[in-house]
C-alpha positions in Angstrom: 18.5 1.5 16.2 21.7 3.1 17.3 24.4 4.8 14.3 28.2 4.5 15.4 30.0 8.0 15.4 31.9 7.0 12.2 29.0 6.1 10.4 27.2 9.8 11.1 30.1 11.8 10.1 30.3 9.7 6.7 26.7 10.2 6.3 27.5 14.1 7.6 30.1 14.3 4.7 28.5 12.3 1.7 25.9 15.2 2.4 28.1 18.3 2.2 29.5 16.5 -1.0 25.6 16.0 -2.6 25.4 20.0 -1.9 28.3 21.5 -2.3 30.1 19.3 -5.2 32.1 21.7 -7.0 33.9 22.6 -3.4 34.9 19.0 -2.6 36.2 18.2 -5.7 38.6 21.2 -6.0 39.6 20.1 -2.5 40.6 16.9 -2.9 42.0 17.2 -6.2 44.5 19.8 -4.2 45.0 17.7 -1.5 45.4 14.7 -4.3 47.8 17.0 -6.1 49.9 17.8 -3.0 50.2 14.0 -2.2 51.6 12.8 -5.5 54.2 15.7 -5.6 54.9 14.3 -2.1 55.1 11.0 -3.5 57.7 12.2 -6.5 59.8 13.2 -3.9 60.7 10.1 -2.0 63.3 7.9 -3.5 65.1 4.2 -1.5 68.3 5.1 0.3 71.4 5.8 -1.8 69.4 6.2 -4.8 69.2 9.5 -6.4 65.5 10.8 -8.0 65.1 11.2 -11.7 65.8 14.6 -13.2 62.2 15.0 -14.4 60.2 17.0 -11.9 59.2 19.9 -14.4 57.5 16.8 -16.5 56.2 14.3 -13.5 54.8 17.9 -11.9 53.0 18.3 -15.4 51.7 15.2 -15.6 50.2 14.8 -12.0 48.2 18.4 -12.2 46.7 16.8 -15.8 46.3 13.5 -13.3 44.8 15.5 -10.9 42.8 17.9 -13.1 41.3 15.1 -14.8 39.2 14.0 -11.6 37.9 17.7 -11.4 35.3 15.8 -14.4 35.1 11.9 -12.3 31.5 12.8 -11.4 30.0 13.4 -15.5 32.9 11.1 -17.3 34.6 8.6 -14.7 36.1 6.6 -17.7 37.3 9.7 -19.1 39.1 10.8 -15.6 40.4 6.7 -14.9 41.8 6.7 -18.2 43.6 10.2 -18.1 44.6 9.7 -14.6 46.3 6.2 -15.2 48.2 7.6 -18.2 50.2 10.4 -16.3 50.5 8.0 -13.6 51.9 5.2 -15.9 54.2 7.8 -17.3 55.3 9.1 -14.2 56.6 5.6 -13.3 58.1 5.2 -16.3 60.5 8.2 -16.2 61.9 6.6 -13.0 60.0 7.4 -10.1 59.7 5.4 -7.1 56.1 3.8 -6.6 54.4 4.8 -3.5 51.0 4.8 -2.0 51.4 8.7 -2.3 52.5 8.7 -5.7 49.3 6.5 -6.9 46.9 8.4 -4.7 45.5 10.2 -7.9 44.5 6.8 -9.5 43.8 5.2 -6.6 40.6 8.1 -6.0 39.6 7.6 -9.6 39.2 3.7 -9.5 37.1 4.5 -6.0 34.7 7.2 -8.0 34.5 4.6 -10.9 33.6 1.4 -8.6 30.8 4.2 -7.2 29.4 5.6 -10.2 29.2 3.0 -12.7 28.4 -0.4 -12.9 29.7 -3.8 -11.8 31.2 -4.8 -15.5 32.5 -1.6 -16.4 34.2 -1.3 -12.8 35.9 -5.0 -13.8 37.4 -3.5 -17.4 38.5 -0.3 -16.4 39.8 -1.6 -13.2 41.6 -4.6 -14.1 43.2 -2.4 -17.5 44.5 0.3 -15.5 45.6 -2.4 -12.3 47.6 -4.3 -15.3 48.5 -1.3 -16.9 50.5 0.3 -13.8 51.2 -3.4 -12.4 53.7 -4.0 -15.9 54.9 0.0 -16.0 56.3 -1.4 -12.1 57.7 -4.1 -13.1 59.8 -2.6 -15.8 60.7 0.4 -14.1 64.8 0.8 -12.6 63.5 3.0 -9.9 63.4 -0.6 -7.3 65.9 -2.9 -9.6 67.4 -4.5 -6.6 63.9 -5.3 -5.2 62.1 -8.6 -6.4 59.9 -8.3 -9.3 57.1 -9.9 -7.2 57.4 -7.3 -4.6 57.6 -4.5 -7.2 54.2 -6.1 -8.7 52.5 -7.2 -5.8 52.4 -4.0 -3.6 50.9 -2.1 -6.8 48.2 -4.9 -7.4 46.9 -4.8 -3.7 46.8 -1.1 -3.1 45.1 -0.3 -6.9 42.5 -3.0 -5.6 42.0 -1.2 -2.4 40.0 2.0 -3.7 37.9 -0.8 -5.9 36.6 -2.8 -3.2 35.9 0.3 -1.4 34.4 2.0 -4.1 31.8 -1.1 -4.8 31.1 -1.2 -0.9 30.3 2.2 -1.2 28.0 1.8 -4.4 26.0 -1.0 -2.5 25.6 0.9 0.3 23.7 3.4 -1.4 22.1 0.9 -3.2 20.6 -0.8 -0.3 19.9 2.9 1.1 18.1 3.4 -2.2 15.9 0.3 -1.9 14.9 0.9 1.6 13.6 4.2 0.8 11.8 3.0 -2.0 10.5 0.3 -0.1 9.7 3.3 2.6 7.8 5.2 0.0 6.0 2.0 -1.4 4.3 1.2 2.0 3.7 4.5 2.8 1.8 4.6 -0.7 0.0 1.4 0.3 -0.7 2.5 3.4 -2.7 5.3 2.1 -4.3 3.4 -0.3 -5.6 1.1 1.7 -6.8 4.0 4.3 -8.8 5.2 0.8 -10.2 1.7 0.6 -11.6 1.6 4.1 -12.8 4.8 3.8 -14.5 4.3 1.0 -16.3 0.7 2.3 -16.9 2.3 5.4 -18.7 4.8 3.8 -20.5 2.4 1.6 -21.5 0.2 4.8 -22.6 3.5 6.3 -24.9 4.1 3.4 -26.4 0.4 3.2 -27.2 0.8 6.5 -28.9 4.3 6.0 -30.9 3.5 3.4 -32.1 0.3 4.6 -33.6 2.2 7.9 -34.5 4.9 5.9 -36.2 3.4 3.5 -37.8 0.3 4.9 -39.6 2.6 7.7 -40.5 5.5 5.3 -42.0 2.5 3.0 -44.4 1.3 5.6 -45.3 4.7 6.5 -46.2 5.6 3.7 -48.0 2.7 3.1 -49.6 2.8 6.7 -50.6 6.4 5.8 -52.4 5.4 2.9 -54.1 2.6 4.4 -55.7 5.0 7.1 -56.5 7.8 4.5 -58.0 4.9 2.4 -59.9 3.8 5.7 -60.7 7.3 7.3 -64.7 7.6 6.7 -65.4 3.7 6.4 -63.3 2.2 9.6 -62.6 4.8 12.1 -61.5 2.0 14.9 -58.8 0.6 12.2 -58.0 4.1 11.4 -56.7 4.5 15.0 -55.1 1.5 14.9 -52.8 1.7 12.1 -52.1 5.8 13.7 -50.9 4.3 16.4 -48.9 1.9 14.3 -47.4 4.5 12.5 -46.3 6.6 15.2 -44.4 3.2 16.2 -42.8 2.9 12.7 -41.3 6.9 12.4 -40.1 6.1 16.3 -38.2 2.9 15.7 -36.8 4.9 12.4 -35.8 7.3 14.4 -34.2 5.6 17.2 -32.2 3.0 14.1 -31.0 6.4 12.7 -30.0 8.2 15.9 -28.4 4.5 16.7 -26.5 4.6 13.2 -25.3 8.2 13.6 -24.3 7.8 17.2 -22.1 5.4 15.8 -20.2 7.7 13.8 -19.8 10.0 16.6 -18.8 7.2 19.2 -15.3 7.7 20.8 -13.3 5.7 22.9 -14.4 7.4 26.1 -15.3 4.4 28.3 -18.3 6.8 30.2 -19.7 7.1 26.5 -23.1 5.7 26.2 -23.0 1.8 25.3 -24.7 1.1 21.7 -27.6 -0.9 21.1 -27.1 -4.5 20.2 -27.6 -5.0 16.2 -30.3 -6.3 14.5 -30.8 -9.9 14.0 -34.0 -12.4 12.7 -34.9 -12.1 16.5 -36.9 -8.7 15.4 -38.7 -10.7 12.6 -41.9 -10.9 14.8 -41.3 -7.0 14.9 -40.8 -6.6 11.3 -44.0 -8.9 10.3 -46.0 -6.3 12.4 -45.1 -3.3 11.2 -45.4 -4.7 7.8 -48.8 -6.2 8.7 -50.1 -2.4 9.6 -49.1 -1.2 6.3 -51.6 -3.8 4.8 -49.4 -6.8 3.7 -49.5 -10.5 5.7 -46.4 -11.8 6.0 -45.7 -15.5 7.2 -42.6 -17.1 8.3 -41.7 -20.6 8.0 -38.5 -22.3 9.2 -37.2 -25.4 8.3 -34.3 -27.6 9.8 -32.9 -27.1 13.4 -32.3 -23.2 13.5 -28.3 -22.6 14.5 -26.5 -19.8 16.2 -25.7 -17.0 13.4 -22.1 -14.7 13.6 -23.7 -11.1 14.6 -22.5 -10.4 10.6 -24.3 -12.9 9.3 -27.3 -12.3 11.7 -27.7 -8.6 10.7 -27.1 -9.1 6.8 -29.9 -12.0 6.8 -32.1 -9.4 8.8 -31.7 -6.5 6.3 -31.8 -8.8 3.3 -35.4 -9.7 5.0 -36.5 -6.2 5.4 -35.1 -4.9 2.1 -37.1 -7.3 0.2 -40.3 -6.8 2.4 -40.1 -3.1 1.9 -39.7 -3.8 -2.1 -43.0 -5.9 -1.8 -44.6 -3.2 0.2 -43.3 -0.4 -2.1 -43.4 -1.5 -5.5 -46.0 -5.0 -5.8 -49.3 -5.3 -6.2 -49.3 -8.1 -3.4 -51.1 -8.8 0.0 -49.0 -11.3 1.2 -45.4 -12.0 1.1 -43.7 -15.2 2.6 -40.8 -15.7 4.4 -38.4 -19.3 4.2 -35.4 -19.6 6.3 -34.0 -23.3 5.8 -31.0 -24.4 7.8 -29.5 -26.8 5.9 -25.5 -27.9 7.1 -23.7 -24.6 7.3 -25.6 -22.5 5.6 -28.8 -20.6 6.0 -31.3 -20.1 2.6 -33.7 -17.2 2.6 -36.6 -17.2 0.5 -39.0 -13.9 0.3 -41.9 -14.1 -1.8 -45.0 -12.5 -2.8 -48.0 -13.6 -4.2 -48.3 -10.7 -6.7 -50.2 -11.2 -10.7 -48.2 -11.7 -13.3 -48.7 -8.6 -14.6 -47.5 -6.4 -12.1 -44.4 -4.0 -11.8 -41.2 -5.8 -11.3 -39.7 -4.5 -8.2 -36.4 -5.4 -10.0 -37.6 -2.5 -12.7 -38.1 0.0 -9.9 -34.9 -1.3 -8.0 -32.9 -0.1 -11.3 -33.6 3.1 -9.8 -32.5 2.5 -6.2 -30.1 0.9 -4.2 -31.7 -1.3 -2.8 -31.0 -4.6 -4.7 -27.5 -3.6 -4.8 -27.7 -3.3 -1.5 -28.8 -6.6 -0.8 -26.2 -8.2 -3.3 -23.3 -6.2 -1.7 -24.5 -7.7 1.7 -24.6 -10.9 1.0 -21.2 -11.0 -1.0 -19.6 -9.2 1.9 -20.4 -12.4 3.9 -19.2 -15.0 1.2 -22.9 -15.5 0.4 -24.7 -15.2 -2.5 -28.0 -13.7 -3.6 -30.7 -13.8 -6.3 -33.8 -12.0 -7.7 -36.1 -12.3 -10.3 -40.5 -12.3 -11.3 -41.6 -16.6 -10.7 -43.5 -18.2 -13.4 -46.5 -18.5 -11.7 -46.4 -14.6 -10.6 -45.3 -12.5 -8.1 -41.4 -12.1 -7.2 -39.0 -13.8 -5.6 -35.6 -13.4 -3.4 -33.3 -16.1 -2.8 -30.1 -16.0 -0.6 -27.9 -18.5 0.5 -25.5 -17.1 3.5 -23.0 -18.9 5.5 -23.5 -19.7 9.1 -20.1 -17.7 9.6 -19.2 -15.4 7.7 -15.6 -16.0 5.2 -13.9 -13.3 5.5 -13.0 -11.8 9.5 -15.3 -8.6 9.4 -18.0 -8.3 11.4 -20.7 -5.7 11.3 -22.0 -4.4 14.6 -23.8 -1.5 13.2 -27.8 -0.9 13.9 
């Protein structure tokens, strides 16, 4: 956007004004001051001027004086200024441009520093006011009277259509800026948000590798402590296992950090696809080492899952396994995924007594039932936990096929 040459010295000057104000308006109240004497001074051929300079000189440095104060009282300095000037013409001096340039710059400084309706009253009082002291003045008695009235009218309008110009100008400069300062505000506080659910992503993701692996570890230690003396073979077995579990948490934690630290260098090693229900057999397994049998039914034709939707039914899976594994008294746990239209209901059970430890009690602690709720939400699903009647504990998610709103998680 380019600024004509005009437009930058105006801007150039309306900013010396802003910081030097007391320098401008003793200026151009002299230069005002040294246009109306000018003005007095001119008279039509043949006719000679009034013998009242002493008093018109007097009355155009109050005039002019007056405007020294149009930035704090702008009715004050109109009202002062059109009174000498009305005077002026009414001792007999000829109207000019010159004579009326005092007025003339206090009707500009009122249109720019007050408002619309007191613009209209002042301006149209003074306008009428020095319009009538024309028309009755001999200084121009063999002119028309439209002509003496009608020159007046148009040149006291002048300065007030330039002066409300001016005012909406800066208006409009105003309301950009604000505007300017509104979406930069915005801006930053939506940076804040996504900062802040990035962050919260980041730790969903953490603690559901974190703590899902750490769970079955924990549990797999057990089992071969528990096993040591009476099972050495098995004892081996669920070592092995183990070792399996604290790699794959490590290599879903280095995958989740590399993330962080991944640039947009295109020789920059490619990340590792995200998890879906394709890593349920894998899940089932590990869980089946730490000493709980987990089965899996499906029903309905199984559909093609959004990566989003994929991974949040995946960690929804594994949360609620590593609940069952951390915090029932259960030795088997069942798994429903139903495909019914477009959406996808997951059921995770466990067979646990009646009597045993919520894990919605423990999870009060934790995150991870919030977790799970936040997933599921984040996706347009919805999600629900809670003990069944018969025993045991139960959770129940119903996720859409795609997911509502356009964001995508591709973290590990």
């Amino acid at each position: 956007m380019t600024t004509s040459p005009e437009r930058r010295y105006a801007d150039r000057l309306e900013s010396f004004s802003e910081r030097n104000p007391v320098v401008v308006d003793v200026v151009l109240a002299a230069a005002l001051m040294g246009s109306a004497t000018l003005g007095s001074m001119l008279t039509l051929p043949g006719v000679e001027p009034p013998d009242q300079d002493r008093t018109a000189t007097v009355l155009l440095g109050v005039a002019c004086l007056a405007l020294l104060k149009h930035r704090s009282h702008p009715r004050i300095a109109l009202a002062v200024t059109a009174v000498c000037t009305v005077a002026v013409i009414a001792l007999g001096y000829l109207l000019t441009p010159l004579l009326l340039a005092p007025v003339m710059a206090a009707l500009y400084w009122l249109a720019t520093h007050t408002d619309r309706g007191t613009t209209r009253v002042y301006g149209i009082t003074t306008m009428v006011a020095v319009t009538v002291a024309a028309g009755a003045s001999d200084s121009m008695d063999h002119v028309s009277l439209l002509l003496r009235t009608l020159g007046p009218f148009f040149w006291l309008l002048l300065p007030l259509v330039a002066g409300n110009m001016t005012r909406l100008r800066r208006a409009y400069l105003m309301a950009v800026q604000a505007r300017a300062e509104h979406a930069e505000r915005t801006r930053e506080e939506e940076a804040r948000l996504r900062v802040t659910e990035e962050r919260m992503r980041i730790a969903r993701e953490l603690h559901d590798v974190v703590a899902h692996h750490m769970a079955l570890a924990n549990a797999q230690a057990g089992t071969a402590a528990h096993l040591a003396l009476t099972n050495p073979q098995q004892t081996q077995k669920i070592l092995t296992d183990l070792t399996g579990t604290t790699s794959s948490a490590l290599r879903e934690l280095k995958a989740t950090l590399g993330l962080l630290r991944q640039n947009d260098d295109p020789d920059s090693a490619p990340l590792e696809p995200s998890p879906g229900l394709t890593r349920l057999p894998e899940l089932i397994s590990a869980c089946a080492s730490a000493g709980l049998t987990v089965t899996v039914t499906t029903e309905g034709e199984p559909q093609s899952l959004s990566p989003g939707v994929d991974l949040t039914a995946f960690r929804i899976v594994q949360e609620a396994l590593t609940n069952v594994t951390k915090h029932a008294a259960a030795e088997a746990a069942h798994v429903r995924l139903a495909y019914s239209g477009s959406r996808l209901l997951i059921t995770v059970s466990n067979d646990g007594p009646a009597t045993a430890p919520l894990p919605e009690a423990a999870q009060s602690r934790g995150f991870g039932m919030m977790g799970m709720r936040e997933r599921a939400h984040s996706i347009g699903g919805e999600l629900c936990a809670g003990p069944r009647p018969e025993g045991g504990f139960e959770v129940t998610t119903a996720l859409p096929l795609r997911p509502l709103a356009p964001q995508e998680e591709h973290t590990p």
